[in-house]
Backbone atoms as SQL, in Angstrom:
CREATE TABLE atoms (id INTEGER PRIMARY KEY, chain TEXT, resi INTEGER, resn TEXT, atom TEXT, x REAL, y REAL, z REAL);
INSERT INTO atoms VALUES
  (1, 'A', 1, 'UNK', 'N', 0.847, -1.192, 0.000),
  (2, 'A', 1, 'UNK', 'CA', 0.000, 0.000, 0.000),
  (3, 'A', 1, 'UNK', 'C', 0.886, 1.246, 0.000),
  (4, 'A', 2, 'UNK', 'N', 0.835, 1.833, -0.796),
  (5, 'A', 2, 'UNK', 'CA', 1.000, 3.708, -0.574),
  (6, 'A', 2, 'UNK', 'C', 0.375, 4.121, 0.080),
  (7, 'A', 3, 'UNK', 'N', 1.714, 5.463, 0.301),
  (8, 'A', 3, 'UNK', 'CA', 1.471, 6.299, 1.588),
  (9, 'A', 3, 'UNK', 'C', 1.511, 7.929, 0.720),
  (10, 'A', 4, 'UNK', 'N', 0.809, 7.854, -0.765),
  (11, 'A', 4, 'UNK', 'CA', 1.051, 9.352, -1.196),
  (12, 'A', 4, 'UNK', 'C', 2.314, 9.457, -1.833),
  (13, 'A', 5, 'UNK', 'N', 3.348, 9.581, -1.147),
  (14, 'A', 5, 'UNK', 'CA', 4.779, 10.168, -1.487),
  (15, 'A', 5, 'UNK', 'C', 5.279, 9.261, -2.518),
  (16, 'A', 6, 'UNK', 'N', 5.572, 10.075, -3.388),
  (17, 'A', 6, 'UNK', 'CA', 6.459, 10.098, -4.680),
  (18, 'A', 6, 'UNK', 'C', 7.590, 10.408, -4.596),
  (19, 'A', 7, 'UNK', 'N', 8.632, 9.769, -5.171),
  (20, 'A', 7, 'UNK', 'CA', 10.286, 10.065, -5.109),
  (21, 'A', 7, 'UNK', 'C', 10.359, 10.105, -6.521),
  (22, 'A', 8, 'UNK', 'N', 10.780, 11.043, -6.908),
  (23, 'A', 8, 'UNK', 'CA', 11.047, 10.708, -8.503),
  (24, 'A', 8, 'UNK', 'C', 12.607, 11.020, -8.572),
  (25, 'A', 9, 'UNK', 'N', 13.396, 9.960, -9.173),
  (26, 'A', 9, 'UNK', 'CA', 14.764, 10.037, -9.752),
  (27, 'A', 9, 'UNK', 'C', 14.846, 9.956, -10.950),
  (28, 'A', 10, 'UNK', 'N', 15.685, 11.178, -10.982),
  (29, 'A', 10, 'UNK', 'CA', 15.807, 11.773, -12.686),
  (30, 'A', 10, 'UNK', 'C', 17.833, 11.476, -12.381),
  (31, 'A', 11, 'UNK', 'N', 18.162, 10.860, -13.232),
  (32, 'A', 11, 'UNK', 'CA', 19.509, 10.548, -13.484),
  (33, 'A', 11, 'UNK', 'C', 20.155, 11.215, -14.791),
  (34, 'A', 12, 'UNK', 'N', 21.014, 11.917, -15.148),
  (35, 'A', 12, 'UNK', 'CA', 21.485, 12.121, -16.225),
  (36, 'A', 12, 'UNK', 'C', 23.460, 12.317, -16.352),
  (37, 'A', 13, 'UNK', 'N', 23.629, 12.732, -17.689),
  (38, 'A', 13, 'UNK', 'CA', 25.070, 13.001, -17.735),
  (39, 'A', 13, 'UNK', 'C', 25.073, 14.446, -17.973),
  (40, 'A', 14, 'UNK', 'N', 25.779, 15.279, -17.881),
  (41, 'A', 14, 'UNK', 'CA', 25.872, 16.580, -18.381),
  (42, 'A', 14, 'UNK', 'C', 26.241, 16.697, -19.606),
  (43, 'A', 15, 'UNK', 'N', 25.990, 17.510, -20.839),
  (44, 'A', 15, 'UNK', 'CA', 26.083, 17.719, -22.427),
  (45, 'A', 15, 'UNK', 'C', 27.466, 17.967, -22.116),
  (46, 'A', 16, 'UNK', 'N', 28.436, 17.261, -22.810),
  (47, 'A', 16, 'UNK', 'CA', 29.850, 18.095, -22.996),
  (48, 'A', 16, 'UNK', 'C', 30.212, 19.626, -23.351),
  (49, 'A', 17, 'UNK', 'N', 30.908, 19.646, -22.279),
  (50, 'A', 17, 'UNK', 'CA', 31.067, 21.159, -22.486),
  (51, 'A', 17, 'UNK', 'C', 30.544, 22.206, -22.002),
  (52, 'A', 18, 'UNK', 'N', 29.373, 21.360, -20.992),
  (53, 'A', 18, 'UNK', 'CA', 28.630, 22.450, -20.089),
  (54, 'A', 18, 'UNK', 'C', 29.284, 22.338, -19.002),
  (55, 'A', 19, 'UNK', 'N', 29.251, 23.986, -18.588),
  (56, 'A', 19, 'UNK', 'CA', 30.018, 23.854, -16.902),
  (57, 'A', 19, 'UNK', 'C', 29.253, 23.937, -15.972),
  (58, 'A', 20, 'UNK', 'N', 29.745, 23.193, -14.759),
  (59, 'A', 20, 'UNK', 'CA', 28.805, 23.169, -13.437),
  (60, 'A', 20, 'UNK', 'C', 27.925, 23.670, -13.217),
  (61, 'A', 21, 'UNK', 'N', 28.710, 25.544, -13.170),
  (62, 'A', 21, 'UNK', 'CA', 28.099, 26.524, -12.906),
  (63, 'A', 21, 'UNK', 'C', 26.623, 26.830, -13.469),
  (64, 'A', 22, 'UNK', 'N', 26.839, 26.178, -14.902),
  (65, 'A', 22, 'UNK', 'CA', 25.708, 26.611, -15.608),
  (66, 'A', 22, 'UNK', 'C', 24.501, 25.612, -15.694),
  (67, 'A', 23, 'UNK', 'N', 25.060, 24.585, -15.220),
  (68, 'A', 23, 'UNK', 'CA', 23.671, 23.445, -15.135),
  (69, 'A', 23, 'UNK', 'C', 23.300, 24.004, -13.143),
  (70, 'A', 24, 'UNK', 'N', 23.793, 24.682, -12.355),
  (71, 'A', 24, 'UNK', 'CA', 23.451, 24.763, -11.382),
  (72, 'A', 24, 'UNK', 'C', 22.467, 26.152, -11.370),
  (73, 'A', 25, 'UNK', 'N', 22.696, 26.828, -12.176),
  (74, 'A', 25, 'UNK', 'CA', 22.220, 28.056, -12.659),
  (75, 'A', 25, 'UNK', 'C', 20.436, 27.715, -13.316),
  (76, 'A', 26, 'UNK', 'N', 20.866, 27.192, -13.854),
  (77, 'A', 26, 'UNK', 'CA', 19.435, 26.551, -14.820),
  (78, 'A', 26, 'UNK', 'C', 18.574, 25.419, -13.427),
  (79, 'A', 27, 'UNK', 'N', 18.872, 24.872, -13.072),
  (80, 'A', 27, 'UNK', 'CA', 18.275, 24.104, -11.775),
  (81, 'A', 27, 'UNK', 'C', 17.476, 25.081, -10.800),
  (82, 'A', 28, 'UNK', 'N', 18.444, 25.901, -10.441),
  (83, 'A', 28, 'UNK', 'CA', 17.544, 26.955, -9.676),
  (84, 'A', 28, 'UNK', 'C', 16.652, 27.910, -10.155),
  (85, 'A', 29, 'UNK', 'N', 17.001, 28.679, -11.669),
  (86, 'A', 29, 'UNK', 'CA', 15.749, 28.883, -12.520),
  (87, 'A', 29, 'UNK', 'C', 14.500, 27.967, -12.300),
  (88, 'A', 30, 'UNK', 'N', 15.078, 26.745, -12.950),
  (89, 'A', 30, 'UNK', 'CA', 13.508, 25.770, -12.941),
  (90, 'A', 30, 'UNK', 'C', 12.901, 25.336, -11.352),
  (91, 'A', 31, 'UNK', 'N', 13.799, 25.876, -10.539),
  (92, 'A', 31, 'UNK', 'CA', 12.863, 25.977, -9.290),
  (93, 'A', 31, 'UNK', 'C', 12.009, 27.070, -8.420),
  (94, 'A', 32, 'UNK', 'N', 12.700, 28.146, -9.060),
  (95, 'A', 32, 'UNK', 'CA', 12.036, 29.532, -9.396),
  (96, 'A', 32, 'UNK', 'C', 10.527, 29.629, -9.983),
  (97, 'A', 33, 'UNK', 'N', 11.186, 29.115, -11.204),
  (98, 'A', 33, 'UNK', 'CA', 10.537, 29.672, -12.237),
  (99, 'A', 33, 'UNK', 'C', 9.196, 28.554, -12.393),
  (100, 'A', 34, 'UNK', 'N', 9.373, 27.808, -11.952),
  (101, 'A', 34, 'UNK', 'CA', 8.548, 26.273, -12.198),
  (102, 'A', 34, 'UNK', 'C', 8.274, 25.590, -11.172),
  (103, 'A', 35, 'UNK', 'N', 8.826, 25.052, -11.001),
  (104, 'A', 35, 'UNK', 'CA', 8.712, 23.965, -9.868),
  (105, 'A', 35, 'UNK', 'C', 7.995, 24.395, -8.252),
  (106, 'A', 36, 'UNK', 'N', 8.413, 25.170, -7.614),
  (107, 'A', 36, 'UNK', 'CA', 8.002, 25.821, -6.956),
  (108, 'A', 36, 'UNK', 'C', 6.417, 25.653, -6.755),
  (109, 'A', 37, 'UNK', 'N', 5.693, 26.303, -7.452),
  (110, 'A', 37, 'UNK', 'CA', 4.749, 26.603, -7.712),
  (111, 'A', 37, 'UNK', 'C', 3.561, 25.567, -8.022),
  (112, 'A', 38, 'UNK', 'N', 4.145, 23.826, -8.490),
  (113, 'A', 38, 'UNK', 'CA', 3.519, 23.513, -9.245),
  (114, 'A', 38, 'UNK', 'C', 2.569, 22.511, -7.788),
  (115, 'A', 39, 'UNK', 'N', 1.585, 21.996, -8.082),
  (116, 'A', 39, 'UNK', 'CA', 0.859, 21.481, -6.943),
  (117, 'A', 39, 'UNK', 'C', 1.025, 20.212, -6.935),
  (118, 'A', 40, 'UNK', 'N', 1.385, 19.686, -5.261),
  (119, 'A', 40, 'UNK', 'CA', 2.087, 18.554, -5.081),
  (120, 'A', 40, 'UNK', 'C', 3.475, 18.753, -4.646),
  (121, 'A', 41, 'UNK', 'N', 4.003, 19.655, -5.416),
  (122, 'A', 41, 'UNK', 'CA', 5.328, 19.305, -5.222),
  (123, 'A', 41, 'UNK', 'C', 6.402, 19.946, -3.550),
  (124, 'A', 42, 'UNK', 'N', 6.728, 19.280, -3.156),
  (125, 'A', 42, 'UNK', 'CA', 7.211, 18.932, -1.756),
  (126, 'A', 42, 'UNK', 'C', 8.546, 19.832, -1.585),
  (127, 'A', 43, 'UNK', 'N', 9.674, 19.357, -3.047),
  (128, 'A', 43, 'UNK', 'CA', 10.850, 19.622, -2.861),
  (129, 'A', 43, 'UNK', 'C', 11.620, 19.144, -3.418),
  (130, 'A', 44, 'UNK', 'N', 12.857, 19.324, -3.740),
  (131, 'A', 44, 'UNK', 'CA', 13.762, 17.922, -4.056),
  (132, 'A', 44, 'UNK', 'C', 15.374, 18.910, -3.799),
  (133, 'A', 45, 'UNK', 'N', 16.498, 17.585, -4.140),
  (134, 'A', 45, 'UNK', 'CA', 17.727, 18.056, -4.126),
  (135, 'A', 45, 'UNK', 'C', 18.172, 17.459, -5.190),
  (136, 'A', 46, 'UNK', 'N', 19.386, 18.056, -5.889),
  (137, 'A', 46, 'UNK', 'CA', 20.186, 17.809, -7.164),
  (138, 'A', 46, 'UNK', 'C', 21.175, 17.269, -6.318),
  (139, 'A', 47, 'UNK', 'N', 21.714, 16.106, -7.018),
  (140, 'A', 47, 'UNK', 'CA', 23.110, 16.056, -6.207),
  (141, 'A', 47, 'UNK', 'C', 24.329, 15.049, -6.754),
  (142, 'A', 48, 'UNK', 'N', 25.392, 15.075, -7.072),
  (143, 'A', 48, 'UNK', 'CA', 26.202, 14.151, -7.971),
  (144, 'A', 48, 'UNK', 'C', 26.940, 13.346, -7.210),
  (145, 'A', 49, 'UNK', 'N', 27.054, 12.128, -8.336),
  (146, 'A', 49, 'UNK', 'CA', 27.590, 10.791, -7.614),
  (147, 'A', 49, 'UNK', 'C', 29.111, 11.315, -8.091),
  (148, 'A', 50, 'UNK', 'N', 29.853, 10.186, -7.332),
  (149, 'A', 50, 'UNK', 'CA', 31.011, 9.890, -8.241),
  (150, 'A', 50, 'UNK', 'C', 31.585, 9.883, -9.433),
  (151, 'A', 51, 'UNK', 'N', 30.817, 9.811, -10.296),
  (152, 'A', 51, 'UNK', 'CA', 31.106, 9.255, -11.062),
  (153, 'A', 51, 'UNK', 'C', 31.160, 10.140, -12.234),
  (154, 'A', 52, 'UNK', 'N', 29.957, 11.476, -11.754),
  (155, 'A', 52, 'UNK', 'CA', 29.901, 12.263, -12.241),
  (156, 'A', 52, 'UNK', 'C', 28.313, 12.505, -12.857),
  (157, 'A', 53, 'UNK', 'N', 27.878, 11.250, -12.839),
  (158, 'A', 53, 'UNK', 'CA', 26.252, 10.992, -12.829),
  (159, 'A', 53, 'UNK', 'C', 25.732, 12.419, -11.929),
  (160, 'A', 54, 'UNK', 'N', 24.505, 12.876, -12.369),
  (161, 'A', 54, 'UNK', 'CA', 23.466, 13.581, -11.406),
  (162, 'A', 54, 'UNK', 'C', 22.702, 12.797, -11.024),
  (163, 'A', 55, 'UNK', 'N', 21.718, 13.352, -10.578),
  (164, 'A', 55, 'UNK', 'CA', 20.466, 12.808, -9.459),
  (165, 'A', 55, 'UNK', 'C', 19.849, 13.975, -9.052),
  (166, 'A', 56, 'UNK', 'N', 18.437, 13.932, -9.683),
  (167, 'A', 56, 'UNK', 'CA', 17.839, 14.827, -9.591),
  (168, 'A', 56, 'UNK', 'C', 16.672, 14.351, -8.611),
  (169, 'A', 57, 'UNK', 'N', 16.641, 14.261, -7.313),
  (170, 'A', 57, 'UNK', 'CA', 15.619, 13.889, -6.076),
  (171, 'A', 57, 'UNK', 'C', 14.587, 14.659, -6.248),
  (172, 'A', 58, 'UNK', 'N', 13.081, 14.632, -6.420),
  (173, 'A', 58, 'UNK', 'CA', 12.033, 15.151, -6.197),
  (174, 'A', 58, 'UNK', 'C', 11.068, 14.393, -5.872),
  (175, 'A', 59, 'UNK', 'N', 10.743, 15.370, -4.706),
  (176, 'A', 59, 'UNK', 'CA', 9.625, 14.897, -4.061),
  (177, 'A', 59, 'UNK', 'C', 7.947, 15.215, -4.326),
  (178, 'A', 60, 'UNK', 'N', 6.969, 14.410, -4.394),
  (179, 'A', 60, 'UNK', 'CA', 5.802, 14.696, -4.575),
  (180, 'A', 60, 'UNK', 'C', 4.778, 14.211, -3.938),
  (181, 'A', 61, 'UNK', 'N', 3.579, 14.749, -3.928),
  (182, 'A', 61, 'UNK', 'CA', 2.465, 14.732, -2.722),
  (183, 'A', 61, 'UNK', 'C', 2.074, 13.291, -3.873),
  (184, 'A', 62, 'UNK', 'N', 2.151, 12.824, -4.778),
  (185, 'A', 62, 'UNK', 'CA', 1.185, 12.293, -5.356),
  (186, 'A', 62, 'UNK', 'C', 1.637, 12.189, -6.905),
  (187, 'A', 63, 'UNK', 'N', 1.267, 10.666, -7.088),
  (188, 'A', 63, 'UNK', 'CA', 1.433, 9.814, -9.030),
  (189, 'A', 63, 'UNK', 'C', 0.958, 10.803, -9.597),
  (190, 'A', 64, 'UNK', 'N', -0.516, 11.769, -9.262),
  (191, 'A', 64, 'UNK', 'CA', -1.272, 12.481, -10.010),
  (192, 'A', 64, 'UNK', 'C', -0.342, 13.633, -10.317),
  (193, 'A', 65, 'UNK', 'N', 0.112, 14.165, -9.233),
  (194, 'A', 65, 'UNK', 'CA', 0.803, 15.339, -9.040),
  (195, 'A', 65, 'UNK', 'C', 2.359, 15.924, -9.958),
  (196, 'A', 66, 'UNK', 'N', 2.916, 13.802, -9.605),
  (197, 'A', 66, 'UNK', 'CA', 3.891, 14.105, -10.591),
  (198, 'A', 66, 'UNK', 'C', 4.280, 14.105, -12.421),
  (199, 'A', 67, 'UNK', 'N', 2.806, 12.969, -12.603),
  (200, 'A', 67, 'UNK', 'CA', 2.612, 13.070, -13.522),
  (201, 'A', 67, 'UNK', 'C', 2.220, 14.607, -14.474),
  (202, 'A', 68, 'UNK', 'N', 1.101, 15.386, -13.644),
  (203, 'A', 68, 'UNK', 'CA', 0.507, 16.078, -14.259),
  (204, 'A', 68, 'UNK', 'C', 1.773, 17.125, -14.588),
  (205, 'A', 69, 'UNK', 'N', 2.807, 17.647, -14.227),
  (206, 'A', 69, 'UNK', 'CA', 3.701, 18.126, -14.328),
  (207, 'A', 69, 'UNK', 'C', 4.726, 17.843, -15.959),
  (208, 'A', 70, 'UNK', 'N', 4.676, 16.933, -15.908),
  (209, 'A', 70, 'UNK', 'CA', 5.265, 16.102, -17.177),
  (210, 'A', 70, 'UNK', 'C', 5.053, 16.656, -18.543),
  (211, 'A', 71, 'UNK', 'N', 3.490, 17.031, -18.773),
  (212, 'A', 71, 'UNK', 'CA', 2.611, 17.152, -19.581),
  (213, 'A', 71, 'UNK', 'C', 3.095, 18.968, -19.317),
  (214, 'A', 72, 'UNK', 'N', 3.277, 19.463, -18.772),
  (215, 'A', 72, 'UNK', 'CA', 3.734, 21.135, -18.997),
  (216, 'A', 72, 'UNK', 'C', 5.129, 21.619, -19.056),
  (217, 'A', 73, 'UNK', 'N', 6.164, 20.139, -18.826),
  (218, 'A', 73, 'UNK', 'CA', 7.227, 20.417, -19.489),
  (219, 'A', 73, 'UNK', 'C', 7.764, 21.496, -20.911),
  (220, 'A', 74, 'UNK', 'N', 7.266, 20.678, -22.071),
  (221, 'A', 74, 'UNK', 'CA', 7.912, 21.074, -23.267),
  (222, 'A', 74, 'UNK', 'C', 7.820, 22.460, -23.257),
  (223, 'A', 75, 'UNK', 'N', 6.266, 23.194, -22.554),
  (224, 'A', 75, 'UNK', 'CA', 5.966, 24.371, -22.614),
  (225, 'A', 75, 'UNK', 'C', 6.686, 25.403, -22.077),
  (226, 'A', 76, 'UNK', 'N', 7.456, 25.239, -20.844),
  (227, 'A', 76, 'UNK', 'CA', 8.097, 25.881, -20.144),
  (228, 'A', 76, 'UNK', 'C', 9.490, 26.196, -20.221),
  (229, 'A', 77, 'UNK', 'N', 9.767, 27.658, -21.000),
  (230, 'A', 77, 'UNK', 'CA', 11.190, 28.011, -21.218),
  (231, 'A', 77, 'UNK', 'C', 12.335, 27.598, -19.650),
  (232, 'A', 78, 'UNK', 'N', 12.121, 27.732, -18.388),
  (233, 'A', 78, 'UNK', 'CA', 12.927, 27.386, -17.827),
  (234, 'A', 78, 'UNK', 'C', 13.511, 25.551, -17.738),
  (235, 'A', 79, 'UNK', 'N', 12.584, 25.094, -17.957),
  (236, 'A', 79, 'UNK', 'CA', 12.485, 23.484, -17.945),
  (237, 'A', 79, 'UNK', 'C', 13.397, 23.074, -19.180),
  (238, 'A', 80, 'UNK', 'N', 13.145, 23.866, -20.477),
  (239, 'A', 80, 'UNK', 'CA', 13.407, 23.524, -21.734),
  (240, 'A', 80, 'UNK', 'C', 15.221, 23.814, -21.612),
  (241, 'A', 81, 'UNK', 'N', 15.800, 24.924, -20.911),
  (242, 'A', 81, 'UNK', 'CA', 16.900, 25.430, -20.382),
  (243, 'A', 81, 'UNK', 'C', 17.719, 24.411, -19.677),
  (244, 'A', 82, 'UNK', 'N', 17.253, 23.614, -18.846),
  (245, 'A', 82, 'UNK', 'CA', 17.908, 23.172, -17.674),
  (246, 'A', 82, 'UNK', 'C', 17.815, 21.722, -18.236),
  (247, 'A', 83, 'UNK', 'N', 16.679, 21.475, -18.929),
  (248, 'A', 83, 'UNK', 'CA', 16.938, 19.584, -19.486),
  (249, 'A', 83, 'UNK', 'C', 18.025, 19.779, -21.002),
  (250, 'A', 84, 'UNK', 'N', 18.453, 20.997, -21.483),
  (251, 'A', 84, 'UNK', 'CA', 19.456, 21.470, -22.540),
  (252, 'A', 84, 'UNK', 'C', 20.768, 20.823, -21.862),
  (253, 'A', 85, 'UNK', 'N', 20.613, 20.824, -20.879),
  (254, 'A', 85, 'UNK', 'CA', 22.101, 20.472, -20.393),
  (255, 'A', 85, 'UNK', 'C', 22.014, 19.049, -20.080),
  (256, 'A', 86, 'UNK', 'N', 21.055, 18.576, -20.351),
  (257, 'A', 86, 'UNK', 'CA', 21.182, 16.867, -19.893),
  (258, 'A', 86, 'UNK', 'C', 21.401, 16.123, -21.252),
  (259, 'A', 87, 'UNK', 'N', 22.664, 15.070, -20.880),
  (260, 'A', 87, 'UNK', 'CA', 22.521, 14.260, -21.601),
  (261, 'A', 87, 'UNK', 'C', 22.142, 12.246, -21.006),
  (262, 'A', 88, 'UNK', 'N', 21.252, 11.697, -21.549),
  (263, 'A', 88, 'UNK', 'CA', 21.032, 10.088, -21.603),
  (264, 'A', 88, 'UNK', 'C', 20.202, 10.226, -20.304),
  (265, 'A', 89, 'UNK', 'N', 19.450, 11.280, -20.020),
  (266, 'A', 89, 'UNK', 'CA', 18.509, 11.456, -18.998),
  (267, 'A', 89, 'UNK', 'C', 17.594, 10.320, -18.522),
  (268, 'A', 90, 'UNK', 'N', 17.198, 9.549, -17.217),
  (269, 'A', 90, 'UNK', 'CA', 16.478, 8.665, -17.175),
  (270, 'A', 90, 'UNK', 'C', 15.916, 9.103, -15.930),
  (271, 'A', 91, 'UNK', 'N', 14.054, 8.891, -16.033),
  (272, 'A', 91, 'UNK', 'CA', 13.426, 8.666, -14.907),
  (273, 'A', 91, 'UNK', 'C', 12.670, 7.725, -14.153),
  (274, 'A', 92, 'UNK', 'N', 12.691, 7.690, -13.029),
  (275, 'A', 92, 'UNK', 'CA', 11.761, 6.459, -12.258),
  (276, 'A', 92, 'UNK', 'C', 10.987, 7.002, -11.226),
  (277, 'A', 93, 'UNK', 'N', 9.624, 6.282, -11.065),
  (278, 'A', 93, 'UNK', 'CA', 8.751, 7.191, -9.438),
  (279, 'A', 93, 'UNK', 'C', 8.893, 5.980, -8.794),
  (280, 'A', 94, 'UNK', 'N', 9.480, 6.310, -7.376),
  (281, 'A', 94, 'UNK', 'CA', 9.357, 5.348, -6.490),
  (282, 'A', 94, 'UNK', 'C', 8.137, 5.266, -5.569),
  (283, 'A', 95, 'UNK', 'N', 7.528, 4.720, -5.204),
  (284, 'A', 95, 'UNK', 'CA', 6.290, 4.729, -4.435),
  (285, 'A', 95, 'UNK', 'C', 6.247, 4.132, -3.049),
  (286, 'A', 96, 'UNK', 'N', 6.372, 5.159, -2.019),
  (287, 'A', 96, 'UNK', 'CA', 7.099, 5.209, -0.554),
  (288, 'A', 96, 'UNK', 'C', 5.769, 4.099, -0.078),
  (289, 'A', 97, 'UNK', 'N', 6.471, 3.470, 0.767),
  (290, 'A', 97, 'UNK', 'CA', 5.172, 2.268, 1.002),
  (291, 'A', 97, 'UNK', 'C', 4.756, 2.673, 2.689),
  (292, 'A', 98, 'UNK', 'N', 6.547, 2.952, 3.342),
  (293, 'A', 98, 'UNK', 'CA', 6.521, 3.601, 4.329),
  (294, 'A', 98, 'UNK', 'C', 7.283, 4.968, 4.935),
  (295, 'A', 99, 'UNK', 'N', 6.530, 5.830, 5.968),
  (296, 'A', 99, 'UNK', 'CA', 7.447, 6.952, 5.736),
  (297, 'A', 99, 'UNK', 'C', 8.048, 6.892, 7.319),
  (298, 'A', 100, 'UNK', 'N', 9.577, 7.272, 7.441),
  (299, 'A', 100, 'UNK', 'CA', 9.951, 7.573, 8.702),
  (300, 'A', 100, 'UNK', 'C', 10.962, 8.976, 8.765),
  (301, 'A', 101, 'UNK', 'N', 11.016, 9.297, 10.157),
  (302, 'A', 101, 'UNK', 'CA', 11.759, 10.233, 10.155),
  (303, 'A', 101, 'UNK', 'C', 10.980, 11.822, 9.664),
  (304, 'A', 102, 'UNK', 'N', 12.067, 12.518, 9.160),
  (305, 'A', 102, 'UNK', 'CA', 11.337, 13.838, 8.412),
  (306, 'A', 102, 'UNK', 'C', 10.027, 13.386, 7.093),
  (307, 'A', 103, 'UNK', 'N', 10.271, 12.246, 6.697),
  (308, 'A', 103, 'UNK', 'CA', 9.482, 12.325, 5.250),
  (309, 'A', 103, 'UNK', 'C', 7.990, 11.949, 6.176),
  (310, 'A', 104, 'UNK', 'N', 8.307, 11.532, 7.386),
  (311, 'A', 104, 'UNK', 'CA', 6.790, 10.993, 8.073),
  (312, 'A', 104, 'UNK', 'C', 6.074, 12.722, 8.397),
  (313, 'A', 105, 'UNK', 'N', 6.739, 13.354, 8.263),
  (314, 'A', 105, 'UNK', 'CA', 6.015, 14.775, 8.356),
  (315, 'A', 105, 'UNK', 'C', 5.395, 15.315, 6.663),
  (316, 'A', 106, 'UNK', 'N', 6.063, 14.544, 5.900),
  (317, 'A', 106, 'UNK', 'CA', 5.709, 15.111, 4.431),
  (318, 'A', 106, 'UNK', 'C', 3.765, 14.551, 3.931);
């Protein structure tokens, strides 16, 4: 059984030739500019492996919530900005069965 909460992991490589600075630049745009705002959405953190992989953590109230988001992608100049810099991008929703800790407050 679900408990609501959505984890969505977005994995990608960075486009050659883009610098840090500027995929960190565009992230916080699309949280500005987008994300923020959109309903459901909880929060998330960007954050890189080793390897050099990202990981894009977001959190959501809800399948409905994260889905419906998806569908207003293409439209949105900040979104269109910040997935420019991704390359071999992959996503998955995890579906929290149980919550502890801080996420038991989400």
């Amino acid at each position: 059984m679900s408990s609501g909460l959505v984890i969505e992991l977005a994995s990608f490589s960075m486009v050659p030739g883009v610098a840090e600075h500027e995929l960190l630049a565009a992230s916080e745009r699309l949280e500005r500019e987008f994300l923020s705002s959109a309903p459901g959405y909880l929060g998330r953190a960007l954050s890189k492996l080793e390897d050099d992989t990202w990981m894009d953590v977001v959190l959501w109230a809800s399948e409905e919530d994260a889905n419906a988001i998806l569908s207003r992608l293409p439209e949105n100049a900040a979104a269109g900005a910040y997935f420019s810099f991704m390359h071999g991008a992959s996503l998955t929703h995890l579906h929290a069965v149980r919550r502890f800790g801080a996420f038991a407050q989400l």
